[in-house]
VMD Tcl script that builds the backbone (N, CA, C; Angstrom):
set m [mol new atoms 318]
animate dup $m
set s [atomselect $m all]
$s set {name element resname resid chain x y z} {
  {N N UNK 1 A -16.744 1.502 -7.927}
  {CA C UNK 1 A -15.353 1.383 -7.529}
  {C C UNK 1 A -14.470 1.439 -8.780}
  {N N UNK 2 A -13.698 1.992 -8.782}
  {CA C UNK 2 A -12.162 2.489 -9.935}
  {C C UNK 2 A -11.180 1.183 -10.048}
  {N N UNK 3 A -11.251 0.639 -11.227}
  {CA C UNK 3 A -10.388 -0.081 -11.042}
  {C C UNK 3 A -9.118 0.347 -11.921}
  {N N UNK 4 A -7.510 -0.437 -11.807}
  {CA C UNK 4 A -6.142 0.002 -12.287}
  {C C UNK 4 A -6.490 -1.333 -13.333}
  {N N UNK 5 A -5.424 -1.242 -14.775}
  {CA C UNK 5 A -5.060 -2.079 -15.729}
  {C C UNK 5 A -3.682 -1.697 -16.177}
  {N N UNK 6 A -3.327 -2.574 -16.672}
  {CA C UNK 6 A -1.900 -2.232 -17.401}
  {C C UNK 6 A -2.382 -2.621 -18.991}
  {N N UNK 7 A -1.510 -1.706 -19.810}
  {CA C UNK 7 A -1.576 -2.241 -21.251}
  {C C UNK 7 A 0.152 -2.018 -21.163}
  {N N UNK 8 A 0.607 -3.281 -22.180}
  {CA C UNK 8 A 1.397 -3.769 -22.790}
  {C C UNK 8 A 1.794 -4.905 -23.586}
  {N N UNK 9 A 3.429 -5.143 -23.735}
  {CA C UNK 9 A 3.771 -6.552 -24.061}
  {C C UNK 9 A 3.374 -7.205 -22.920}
  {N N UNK 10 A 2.952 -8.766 -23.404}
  {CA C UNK 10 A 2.571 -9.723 -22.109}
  {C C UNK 10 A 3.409 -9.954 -21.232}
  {N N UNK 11 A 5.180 -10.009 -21.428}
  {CA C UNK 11 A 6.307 -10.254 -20.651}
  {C C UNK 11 A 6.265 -9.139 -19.541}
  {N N UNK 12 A 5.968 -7.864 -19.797}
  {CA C UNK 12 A 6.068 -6.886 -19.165}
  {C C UNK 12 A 4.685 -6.294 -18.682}
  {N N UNK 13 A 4.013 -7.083 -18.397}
  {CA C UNK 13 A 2.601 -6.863 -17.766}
  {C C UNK 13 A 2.501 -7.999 -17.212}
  {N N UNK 14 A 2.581 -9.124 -17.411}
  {CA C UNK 14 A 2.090 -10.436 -16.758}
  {C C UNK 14 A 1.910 -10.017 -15.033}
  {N N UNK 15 A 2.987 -9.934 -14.722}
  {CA C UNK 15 A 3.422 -9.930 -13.447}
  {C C UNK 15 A 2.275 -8.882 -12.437}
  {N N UNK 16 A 1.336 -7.645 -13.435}
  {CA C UNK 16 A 0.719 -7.375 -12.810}
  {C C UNK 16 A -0.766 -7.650 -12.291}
  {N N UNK 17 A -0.875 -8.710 -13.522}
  {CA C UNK 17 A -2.124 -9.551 -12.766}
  {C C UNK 17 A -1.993 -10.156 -11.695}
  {N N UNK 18 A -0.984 -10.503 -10.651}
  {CA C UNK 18 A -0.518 -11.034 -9.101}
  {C C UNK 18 A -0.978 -10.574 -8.446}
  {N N UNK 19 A -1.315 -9.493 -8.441}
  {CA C UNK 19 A -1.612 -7.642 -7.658}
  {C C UNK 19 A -3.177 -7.578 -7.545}
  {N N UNK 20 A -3.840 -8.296 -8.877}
  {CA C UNK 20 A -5.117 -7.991 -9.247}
  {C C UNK 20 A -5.451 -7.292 -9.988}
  {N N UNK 21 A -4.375 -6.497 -10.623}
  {CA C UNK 21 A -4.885 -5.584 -11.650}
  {C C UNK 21 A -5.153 -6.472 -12.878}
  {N N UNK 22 A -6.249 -5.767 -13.724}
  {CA C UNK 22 A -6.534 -6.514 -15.096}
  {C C UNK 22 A -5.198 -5.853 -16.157}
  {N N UNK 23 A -5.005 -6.820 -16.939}
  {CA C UNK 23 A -4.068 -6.443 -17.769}
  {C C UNK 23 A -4.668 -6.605 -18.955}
  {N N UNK 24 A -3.940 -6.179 -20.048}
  {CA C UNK 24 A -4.575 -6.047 -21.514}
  {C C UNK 24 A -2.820 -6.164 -22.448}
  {N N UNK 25 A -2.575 -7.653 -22.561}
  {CA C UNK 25 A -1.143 -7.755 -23.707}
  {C C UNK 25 A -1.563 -7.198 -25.111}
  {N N UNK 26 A -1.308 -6.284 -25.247}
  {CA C UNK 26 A -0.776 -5.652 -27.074}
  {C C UNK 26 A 0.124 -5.134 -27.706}
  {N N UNK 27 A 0.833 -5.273 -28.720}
  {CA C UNK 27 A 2.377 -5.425 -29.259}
  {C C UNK 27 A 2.484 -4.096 -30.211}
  {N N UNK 28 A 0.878 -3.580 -30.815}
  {CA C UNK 28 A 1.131 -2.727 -31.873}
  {C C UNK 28 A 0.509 -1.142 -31.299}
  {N N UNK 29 A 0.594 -0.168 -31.701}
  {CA C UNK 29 A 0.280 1.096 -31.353}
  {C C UNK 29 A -1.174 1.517 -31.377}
  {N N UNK 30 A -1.716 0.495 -33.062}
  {CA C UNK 30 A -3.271 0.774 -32.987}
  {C C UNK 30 A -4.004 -0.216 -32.171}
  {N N UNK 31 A -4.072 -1.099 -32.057}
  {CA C UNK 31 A -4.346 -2.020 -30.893}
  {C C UNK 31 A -4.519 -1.324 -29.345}
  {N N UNK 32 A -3.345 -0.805 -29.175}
  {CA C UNK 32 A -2.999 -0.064 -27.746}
  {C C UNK 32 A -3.696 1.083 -27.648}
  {N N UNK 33 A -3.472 2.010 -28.942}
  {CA C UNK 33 A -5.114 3.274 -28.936}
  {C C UNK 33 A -6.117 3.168 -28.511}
  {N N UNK 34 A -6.554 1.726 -29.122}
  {CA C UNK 34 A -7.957 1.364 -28.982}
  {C C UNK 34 A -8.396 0.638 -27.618}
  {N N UNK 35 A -7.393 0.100 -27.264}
  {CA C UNK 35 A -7.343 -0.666 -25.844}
  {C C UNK 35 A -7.730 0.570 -24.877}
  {N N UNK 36 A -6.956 2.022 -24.775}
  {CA C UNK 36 A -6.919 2.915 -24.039}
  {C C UNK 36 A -7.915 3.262 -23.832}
  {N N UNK 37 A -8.388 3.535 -25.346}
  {CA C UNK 37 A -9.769 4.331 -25.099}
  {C C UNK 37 A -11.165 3.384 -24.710}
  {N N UNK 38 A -11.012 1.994 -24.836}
  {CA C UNK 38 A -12.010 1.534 -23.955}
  {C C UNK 38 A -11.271 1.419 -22.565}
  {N N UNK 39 A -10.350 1.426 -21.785}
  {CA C UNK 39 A -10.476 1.454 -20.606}
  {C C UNK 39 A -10.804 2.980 -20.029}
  {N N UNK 40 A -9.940 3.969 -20.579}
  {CA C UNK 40 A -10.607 5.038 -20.576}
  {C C UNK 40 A -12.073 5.335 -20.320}
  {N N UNK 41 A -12.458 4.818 -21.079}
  {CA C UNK 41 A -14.205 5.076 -20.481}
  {C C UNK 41 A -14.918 4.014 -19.963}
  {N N UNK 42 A -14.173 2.816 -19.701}
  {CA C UNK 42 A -14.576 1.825 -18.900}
  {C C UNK 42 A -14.706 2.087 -17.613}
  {N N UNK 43 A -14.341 3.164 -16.773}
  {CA C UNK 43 A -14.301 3.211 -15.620}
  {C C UNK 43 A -12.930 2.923 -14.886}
  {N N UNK 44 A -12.035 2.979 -15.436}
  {CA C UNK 44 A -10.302 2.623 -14.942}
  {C C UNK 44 A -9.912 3.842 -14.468}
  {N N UNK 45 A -9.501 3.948 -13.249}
  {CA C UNK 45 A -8.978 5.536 -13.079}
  {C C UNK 45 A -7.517 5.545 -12.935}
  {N N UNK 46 A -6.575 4.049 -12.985}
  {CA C UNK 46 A -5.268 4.139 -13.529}
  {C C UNK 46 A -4.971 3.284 -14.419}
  {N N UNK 47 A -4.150 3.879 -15.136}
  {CA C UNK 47 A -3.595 3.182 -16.434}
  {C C UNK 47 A -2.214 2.994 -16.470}
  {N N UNK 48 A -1.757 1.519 -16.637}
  {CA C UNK 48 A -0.291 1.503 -16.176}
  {C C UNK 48 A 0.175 1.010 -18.100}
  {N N UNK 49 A 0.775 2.193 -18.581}
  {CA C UNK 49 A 1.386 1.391 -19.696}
  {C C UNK 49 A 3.160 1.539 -19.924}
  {N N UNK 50 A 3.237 0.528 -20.948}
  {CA C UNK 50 A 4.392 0.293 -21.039}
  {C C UNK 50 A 5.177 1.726 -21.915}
  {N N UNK 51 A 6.696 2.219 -21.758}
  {CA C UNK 51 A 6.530 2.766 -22.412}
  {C C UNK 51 A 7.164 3.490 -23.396}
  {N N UNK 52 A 7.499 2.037 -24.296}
  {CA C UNK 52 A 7.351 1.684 -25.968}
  {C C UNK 52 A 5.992 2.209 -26.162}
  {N N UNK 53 A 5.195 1.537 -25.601}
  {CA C UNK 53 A 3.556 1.735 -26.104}
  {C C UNK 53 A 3.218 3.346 -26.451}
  {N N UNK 54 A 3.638 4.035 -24.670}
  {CA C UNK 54 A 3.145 4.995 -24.506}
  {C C UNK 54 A 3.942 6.182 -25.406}
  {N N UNK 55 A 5.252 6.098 -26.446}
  {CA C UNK 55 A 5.585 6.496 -26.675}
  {C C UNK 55 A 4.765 6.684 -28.243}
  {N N UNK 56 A 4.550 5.389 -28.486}
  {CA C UNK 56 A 3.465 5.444 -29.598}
  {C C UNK 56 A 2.197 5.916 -29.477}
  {N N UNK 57 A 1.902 5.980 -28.406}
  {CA C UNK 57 A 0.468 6.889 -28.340}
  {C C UNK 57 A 0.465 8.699 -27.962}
  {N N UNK 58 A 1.052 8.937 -28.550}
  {CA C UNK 58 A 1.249 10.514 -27.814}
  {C C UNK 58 A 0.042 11.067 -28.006}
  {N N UNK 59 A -1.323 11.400 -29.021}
  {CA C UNK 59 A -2.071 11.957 -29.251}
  {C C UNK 59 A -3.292 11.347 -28.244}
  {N N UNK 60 A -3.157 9.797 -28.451}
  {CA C UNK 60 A -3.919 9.810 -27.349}
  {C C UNK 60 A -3.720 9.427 -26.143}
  {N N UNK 61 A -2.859 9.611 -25.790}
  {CA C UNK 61 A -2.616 10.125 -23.910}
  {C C UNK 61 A -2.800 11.693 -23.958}
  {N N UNK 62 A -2.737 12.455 -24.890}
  {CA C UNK 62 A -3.449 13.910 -24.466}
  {C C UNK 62 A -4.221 14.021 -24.360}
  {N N UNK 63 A -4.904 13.077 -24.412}
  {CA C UNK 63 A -6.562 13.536 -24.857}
  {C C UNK 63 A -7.145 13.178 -23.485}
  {N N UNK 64 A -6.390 12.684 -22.639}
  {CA C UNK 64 A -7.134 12.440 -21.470}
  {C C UNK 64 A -6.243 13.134 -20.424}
  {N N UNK 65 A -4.923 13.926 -20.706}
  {CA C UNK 65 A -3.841 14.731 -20.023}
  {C C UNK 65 A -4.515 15.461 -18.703}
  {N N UNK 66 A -5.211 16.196 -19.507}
  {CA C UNK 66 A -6.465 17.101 -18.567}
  {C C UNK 66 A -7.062 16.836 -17.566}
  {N N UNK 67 A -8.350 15.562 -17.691}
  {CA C UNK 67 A -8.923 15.272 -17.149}
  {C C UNK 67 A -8.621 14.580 -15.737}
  {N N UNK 68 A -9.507 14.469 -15.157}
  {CA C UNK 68 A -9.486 13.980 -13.722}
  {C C UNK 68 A -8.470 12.812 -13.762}
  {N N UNK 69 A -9.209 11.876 -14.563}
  {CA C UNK 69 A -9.066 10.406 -14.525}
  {C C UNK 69 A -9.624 9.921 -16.006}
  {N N UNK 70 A -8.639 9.140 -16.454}
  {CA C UNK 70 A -7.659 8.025 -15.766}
  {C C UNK 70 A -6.573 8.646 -15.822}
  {N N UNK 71 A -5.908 8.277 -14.827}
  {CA C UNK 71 A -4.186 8.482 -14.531}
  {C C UNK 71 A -2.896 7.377 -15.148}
  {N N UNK 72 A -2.267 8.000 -16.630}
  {CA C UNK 72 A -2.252 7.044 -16.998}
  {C C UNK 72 A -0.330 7.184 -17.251}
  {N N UNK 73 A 0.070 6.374 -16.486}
  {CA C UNK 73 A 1.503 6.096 -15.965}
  {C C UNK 73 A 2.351 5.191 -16.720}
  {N N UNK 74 A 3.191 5.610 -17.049}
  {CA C UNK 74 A 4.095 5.232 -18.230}
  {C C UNK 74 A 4.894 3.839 -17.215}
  {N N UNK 75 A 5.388 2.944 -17.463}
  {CA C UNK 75 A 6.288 2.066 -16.985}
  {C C UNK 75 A 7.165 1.432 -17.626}
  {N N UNK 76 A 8.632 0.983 -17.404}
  {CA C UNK 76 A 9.048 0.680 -18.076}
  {C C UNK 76 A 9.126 -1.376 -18.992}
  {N N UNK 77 A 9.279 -1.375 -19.521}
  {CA C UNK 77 A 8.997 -2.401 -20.301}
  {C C UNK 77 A 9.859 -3.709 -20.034}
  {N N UNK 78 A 10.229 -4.864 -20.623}
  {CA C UNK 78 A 10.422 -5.966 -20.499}
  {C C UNK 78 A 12.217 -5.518 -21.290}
  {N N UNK 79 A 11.988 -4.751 -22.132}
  {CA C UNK 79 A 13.266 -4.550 -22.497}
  {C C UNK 79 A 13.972 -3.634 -22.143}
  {N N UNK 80 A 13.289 -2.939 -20.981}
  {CA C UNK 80 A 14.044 -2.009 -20.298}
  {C C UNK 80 A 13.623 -0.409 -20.358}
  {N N UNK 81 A 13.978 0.960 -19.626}
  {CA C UNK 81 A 14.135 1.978 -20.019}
  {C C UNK 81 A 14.407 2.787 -20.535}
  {N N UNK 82 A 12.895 3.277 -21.277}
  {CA C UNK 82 A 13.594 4.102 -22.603}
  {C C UNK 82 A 13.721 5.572 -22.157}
  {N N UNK 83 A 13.281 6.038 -20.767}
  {CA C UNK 83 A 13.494 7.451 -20.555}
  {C C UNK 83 A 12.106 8.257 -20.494}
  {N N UNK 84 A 11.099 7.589 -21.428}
  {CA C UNK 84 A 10.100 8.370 -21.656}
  {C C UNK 84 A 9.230 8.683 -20.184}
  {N N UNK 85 A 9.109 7.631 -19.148}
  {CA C UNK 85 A 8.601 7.822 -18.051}
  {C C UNK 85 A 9.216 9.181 -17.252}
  {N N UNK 86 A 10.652 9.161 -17.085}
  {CA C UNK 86 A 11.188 10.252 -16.312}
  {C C UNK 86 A 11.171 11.619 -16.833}
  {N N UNK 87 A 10.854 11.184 -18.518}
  {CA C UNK 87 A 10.452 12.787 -18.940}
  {C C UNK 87 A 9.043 13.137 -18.638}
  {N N UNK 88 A 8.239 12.605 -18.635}
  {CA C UNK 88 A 6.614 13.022 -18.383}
  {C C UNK 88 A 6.253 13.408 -16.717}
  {N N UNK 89 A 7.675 12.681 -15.752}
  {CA C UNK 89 A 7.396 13.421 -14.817}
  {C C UNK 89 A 7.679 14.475 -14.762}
  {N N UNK 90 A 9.242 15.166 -15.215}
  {CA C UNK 90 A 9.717 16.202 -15.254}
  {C C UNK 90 A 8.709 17.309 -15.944}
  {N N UNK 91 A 7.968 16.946 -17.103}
  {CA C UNK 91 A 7.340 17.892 -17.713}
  {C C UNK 91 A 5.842 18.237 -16.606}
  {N N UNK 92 A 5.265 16.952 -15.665}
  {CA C UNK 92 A 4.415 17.463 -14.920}
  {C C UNK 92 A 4.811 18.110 -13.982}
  {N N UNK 93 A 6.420 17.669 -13.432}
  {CA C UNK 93 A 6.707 18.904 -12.506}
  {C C UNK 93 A 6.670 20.243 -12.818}
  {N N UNK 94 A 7.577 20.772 -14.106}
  {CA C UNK 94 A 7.639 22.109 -14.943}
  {C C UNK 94 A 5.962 22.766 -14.345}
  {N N UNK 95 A 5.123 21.910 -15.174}
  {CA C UNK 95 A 3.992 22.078 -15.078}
  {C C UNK 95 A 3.088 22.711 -13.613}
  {N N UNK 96 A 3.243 21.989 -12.684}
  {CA C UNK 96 A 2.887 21.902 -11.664}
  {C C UNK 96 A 3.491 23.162 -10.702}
  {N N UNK 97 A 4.757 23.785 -10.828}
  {CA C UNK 97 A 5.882 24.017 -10.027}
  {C C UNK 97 A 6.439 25.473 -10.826}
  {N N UNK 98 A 6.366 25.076 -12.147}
  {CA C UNK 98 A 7.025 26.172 -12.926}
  {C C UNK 98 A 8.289 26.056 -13.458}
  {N N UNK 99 A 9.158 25.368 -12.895}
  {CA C UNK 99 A 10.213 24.988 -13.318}
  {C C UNK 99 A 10.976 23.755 -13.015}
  {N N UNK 100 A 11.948 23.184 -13.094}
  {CA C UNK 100 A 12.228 21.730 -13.213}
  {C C UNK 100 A 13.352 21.506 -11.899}
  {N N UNK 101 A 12.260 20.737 -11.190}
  {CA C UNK 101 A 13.825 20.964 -9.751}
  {C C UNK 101 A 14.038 19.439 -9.691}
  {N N UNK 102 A 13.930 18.363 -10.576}
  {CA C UNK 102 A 14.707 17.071 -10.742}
  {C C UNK 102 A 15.892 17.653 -11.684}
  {N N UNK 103 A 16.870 16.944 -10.954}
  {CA C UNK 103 A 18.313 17.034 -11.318}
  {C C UNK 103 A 18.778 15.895 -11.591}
  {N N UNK 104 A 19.710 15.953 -12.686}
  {CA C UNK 104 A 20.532 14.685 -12.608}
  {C C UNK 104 A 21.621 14.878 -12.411}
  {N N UNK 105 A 22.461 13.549 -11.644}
  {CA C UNK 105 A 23.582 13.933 -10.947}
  {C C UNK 105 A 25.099 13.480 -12.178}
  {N N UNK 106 A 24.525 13.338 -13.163}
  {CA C UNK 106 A 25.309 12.776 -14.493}
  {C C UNK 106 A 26.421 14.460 -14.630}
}
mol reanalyze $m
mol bondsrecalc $m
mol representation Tube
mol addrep $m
């Protein structure tokens, strides 16, 4: 069975151990690499990170971009939205679709 985790700050993850998901609090970028890549091959097929974090990990969230699983989902943080989540959808839409049919109404 597949289980979900979150990596982040503890303020902005706590809340998802309620749910049952395992969480993993880490503050720095290499910490959070290394966190990834053992859940990564731990058997996690979603990955909920924060994303300050995920902004610091760009090389390795590609490295698993490809693959099946884990599915690893940017969220936003304790201090709020930095944007990076709504761009990674847009770029999987591009991706997916060919071109970008989220609009903003700004």
């Amino acid at each position: 069975m597949y289980k979900i985790a979150a990596i982040g700050d503890k303020d902005s993850i706590y809340g998802f151990a309620s749910v049952g998901m395992d969480i993993y609090p880490v503050d720095d970028g290499s910490n959070a690499a290394r966190q990834l890549r053992n859940l990564a091959e731990g058997g996690y097929a979603v990955i909920y990170i924060t994303e300050a974090l995920y902004a610091q990990l760009g090389q390795e969230v590609d490295r698993y971009r490809e693959l099946p699983l884990p599915a690893i989902i940017p969220i936003p943080g304790a201090v709020g939205n930095t944007g990076v989540g709504i761009a990674q959808v847009k770029k999987s839409v591009v991706q997916a679709v060919g071109s970008d049919i989220i609009f903003d109404d700004k």
